[in-house]
N, C-alpha and C positions, 0 to 999 in steps of 0.2 A: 445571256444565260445567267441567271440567276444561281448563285453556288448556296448548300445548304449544308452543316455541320453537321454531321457525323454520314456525309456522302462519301462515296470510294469515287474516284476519277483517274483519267490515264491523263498524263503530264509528261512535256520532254526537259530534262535539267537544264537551264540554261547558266549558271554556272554555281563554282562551289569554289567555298572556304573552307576558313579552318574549323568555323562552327558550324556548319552545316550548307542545305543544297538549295537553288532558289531552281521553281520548277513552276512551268507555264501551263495554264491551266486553262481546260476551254474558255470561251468569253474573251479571251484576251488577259484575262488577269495573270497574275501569279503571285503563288506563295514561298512559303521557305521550311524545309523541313532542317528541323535540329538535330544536331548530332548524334542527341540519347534517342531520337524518333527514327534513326537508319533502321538498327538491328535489334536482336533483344539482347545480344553480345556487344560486349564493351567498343567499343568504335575509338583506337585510336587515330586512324587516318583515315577520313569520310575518303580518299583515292582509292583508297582498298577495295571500294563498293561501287562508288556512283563514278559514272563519268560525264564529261558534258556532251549530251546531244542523247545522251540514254533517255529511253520511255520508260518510266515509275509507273506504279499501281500505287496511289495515296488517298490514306483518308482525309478530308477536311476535319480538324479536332476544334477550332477556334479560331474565330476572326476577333481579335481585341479594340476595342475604342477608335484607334487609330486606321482603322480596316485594315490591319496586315492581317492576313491569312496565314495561320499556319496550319501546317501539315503532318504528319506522321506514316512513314514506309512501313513499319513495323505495327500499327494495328491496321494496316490494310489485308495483310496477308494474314491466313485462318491461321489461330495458332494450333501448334504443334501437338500431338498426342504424348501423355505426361511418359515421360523415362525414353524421349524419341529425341536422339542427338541433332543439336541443330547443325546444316551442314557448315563448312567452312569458310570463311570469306572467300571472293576472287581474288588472287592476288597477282598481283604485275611483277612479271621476272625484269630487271635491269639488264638481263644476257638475255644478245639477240640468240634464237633458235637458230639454226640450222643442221635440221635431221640429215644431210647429207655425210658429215662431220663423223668420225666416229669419237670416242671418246678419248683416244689419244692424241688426237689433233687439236682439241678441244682446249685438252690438258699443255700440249704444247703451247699451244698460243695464248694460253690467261698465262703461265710459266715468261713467256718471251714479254708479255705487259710487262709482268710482276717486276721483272727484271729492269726494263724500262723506266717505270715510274720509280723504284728505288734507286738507281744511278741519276737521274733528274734530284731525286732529293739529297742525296749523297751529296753531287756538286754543287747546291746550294747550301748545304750545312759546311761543306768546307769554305767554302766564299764568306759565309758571316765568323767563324771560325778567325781565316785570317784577318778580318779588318778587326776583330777585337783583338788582335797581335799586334798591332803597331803600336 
């Protein structure tokens, strides 16, 4: 398949950096969409948006000298009608779910960490503590 610049195409990520996403493209090929190409909002952590094995909607913008292929997520999709809030990224929580939980058990058990991880540190601040006593 012959790829043409300024085509829309569906692509799965196969993987991402800190500058952006490399995404396989019918044909066999692939390109790489840039970090400022995710969103039309500022993109500090392409995590926040792309994951690997997701399917994109991407336009082809430019294939340069060297044939890489690049790409763009953000003019693939229609833009937005003017004074229409763009929504908000996906964002990945680091706390596992569990709706079963209500929120005092919740509150218990990040309390019982807390607790945890500061006596872990506590007894290593007195350990360096004492070897600079001797």
């Amino acid at each position: 398949m012959d790829l043409q610049v300024g085509s829309i195409y569906e692509g799965k990520v196969t993987g991402i950096t800190k500058f952006g996403a490399f995404v396989s493209l019918p044909g066999g090929k692939s390109g790489m969409v840039h970090i400022s190409e995710v969103a039309n909002a500022y993109v500090d952590d392409i995590h926040n948006y792309l994951t690997e094995g997701q399917t994109v909607t991407v336009k082809l913008i430019s294939i340069d000298q060297l044939n890489r292929i690049n790409l763009s997520i953000k003019k693939a999709v229609p833009p937005q009608p003017a004074g229409a809030a763009a929504p908000p990224p996906p964002v990945r929580s680091t706390i596992p779910r569990s709706d079963d939980s209500s929120f005092e058990d919740k509150l218990r058990q990040f309390m019982q960490t807390s607790e945890s991880k500061m006596s872990d540190l506590r007894a290593g601040a007195d350990k360096r503590s004492r070897r600079r006593g001797r």
